[in-house]
C-alpha positions in Angstrom: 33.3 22.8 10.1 29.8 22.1 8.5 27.1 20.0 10.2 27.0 17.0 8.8 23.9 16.0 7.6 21.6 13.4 8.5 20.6 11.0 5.9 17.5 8.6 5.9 17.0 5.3 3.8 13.4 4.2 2.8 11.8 1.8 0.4 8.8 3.0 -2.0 6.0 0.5 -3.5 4.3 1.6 -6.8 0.4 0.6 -7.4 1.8 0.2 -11.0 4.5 -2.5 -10.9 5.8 -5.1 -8.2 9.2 -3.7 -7.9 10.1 -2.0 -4.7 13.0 0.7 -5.9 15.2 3.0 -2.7 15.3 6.8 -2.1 17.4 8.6 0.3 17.5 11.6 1.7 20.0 14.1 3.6 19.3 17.3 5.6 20.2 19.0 8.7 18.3 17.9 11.6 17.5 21.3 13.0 13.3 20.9 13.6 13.3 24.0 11.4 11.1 22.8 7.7 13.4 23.5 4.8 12.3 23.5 1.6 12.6 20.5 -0.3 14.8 19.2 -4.0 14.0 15.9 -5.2 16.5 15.1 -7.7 16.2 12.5 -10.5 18.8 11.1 -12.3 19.4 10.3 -15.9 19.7 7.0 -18.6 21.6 4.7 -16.8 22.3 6.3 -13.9 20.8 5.5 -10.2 20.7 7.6 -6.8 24.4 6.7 -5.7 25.7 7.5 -8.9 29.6 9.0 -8.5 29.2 12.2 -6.9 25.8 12.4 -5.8 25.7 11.7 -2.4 28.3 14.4 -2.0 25.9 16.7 -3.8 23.0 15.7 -1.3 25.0 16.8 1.8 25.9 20.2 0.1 22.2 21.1 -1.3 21.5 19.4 2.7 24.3 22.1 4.3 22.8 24.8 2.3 19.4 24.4 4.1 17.4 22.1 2.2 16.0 18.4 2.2 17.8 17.1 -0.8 15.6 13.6 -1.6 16.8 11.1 -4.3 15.7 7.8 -5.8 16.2 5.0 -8.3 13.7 5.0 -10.6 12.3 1.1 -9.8 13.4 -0.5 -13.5 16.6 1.7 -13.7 18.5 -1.8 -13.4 19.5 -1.6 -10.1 18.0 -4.0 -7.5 17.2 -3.6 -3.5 19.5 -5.1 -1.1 21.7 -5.8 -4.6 25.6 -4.9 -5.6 24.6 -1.1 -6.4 25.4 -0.9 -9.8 23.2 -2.3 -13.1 22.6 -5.5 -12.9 18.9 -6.5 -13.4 18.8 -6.0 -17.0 15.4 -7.6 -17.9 14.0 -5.1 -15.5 16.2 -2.2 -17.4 14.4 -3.4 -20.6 11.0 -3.1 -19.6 11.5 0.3 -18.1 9.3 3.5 -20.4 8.6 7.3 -19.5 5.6 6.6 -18.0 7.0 4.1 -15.3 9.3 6.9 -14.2 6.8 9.8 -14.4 4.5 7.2 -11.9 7.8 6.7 -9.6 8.5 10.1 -9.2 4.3 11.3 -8.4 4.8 7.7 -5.9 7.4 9.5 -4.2 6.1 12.8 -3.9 2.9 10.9 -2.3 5.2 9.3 0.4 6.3 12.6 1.2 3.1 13.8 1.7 2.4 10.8 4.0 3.2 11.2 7.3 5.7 8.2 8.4 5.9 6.9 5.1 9.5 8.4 4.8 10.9 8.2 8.2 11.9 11.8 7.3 10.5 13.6 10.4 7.8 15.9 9.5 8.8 18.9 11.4 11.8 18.9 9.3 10.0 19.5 5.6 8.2 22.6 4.0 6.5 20.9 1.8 5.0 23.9 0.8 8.2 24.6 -1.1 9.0 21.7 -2.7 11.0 21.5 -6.1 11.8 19.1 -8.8 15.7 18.5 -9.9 16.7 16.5 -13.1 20.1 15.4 -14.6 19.7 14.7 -18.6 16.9 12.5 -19.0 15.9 13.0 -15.6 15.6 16.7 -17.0 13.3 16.1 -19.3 11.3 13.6 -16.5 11.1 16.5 -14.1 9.6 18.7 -16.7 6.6 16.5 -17.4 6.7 15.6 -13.6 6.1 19.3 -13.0 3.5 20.3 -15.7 1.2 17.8 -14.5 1.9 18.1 -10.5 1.1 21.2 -9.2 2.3 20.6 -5.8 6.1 21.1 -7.0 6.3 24.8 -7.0 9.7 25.1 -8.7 11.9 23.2 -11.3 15.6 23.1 -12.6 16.8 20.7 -15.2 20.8 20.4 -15.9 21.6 19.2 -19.4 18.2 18.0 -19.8 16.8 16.6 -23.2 14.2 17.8 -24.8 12.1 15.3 -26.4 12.0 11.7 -25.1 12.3 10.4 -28.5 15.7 10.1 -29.3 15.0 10.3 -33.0 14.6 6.7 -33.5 14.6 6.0 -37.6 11.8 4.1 -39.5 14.5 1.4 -40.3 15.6 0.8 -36.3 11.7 0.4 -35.4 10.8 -1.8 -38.2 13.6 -3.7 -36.8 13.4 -3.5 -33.1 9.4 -4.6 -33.5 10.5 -7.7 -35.7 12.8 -8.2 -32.3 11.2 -6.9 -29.8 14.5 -5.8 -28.4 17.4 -3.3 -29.2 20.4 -3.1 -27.3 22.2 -0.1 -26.3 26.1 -0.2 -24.9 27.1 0.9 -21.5 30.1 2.6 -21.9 31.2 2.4 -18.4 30.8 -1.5 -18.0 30.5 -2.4 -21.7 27.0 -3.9 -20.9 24.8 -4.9 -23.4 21.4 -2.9 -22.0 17.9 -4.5 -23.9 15.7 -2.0 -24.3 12.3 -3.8 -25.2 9.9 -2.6 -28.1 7.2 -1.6 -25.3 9.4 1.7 -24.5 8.1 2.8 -28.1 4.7 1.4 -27.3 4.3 3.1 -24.1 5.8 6.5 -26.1 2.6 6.3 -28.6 -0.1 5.4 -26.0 0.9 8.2 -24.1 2.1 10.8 -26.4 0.7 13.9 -25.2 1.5 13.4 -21.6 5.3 12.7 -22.5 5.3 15.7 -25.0 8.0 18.0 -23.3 7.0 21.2 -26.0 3.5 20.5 -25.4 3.6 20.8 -21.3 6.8 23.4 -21.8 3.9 25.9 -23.7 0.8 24.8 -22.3 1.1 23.7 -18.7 4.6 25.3 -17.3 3.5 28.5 -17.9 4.1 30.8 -15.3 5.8 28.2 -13.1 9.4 29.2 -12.3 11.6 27.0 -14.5 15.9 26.9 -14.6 17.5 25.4 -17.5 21.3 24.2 -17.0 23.5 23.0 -19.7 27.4 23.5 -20.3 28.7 24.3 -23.5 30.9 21.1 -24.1 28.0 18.8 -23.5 28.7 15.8 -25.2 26.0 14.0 -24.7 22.7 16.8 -24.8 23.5 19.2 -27.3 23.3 22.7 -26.2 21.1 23.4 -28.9 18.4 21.4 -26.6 18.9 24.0 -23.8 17.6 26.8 -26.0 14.8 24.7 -27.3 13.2 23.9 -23.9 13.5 27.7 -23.5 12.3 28.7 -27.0 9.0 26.8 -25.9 8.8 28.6 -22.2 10.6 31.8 -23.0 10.1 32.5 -19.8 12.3 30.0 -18.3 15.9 31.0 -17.0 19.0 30.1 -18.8 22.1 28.9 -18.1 25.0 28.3 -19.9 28.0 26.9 -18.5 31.6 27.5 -20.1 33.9 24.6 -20.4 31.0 22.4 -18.9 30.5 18.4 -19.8 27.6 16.5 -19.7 28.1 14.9 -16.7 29.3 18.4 -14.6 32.4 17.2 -14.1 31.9 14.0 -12.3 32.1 10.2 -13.3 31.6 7.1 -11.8 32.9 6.0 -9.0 33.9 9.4 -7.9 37.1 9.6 -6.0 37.4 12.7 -4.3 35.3 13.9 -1.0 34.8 17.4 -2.9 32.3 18.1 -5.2 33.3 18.4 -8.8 33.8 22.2 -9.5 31.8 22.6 -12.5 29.0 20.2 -10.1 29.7 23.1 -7.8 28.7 25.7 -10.3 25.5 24.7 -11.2 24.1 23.2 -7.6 24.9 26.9 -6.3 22.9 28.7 -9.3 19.9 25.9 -8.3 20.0 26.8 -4.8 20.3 30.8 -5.3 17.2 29.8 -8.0 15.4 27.4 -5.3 15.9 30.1 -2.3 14.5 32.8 -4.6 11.5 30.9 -6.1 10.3 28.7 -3.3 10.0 31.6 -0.9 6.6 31.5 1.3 
């Protein structure tokens, strides 16, 4: 039977907002350091979302500290129900926000205590970056302007963090000042607040994903992941992110969905198979790249 892996809760606080936002993570308790995945999950998702914790114990049983987080305006609140539900907070969310939350949580690992993940236990020395569809895109940026992540995978990652929004939506959404997207699981009406688009054009060049893809991830191992029935991410976005850092890795997944498989909640203690598929390509890539 497998070990089962130890998991530790912890709170993170951000020097940019006031919103404390949770991160977990699961390893093997061993006192052996094991590289370490922090994963990042997409638009209206969060840490916990369907089969993720699963996913945790099986990157954790395949010798690594798998770490996760909300991302602190993702809509979900501490100590809350566990699901979207602060919706002013989802509004004021932007790219930069979760580019801060992820660099806050790579600090805290680098903190000794911060975590309550024992030190002994991390090589931080081989420390990658994991990101599920916009999460994908996140860790990209994330990476190019970090160099203390040594390796990165996306899955069905997006390539540009704006969605193509048309002249006649912004004029709109600024007259407004809100625009409101569906959630198709809970049929909630999500506000997304004009300063997204605000924050897009102050910060343009850090949130550029060709610009770091050719100019700052050069030479830094990168995995791309995307299946072929993505319904969400076109494919076509996989071989753009590799078009700009041809020397990224590829991988294309037959008969593969958006979300790998899963949904929320998940019912099942096994990991969706086509899940399955892509975690072991990011661990063989991980093992390979993270090497000391």
């Amino acid at each position: 039977m497998p070990v089962q892996p130890t998991s530790v809760d912890f709170l993170l606080a951000s020097p940019h907002h006031r919103r404390p936002f949770a991160a977990d993570a699961r390893f093997v308790a061993d006192g052996r350091p094991k590289p370490v995945v922090v994963f990042v999950h997409g638009f209206k998702g969060f840490k916990d979302w369907g089969h993720f914790n699963l996913l945790a114990d099986w990157f954790a049983q395949r010798g690594f500290v798998f770490v996760k987080l909300n991302l602190s305006h993702n809509g979900l609140v501490v100590g809350g129900t566990g699901d979207l539900e602060d919706l002013d907070a989802f509004g004021r969310n932007n790219f930069s926000l979760e580019l801060d939350d992820i660099g806050v949580l790579l600090d805290a690992l680098h903190a000794p205590g911060q975590t309550g993940i024992p030190a002994a236990e991390m090589d931080l020395a081989r420390l990658g970056l994991l990101g599920h569809s916009r999460g994908g895109g996140l860790v990209l940026l994330k990476t190019a302007e970090d160099a203390r992540v040594q390796a990165v995978a996306s899955w069905a990652a997006i390539s540009d963090v704006n969605p193509g929004w048309t002249e006649e939506l912004m004029t709109q959404w600024q007259q407004q000042g809100v625009f409101h997207v569906e959630n198709s699981r809970t049929k909630q009406q999500l506000p997304l607040y004009f300063q997204i688009v605000e924050d897009y054009h102050q910060h343009r060049l850090r949130l550029d994903i060709r610009h770091n893809l050719r100019r700052k991830l050069r030479g830094r191992p990168l995995l791309i992941i995307h299946g072929d029935q993505d319904e969400t991410v076109p494919l076509a976005r996989a071989h753009q992110l590799q078009q700009w850092q041809p020397a990224a890795e590829l991988l294309v997944l037959p008969g593969v969905t958006h979300n790998f498989g899963g949904a929320h909640p998940w019912p099942s203690a096994q990991l969706p198979d086509q899940t399955r598929q892509a975690a072991e390509a990011t661990a063989a890539f991980f093992e390979v790249k993270m090497k000391r």
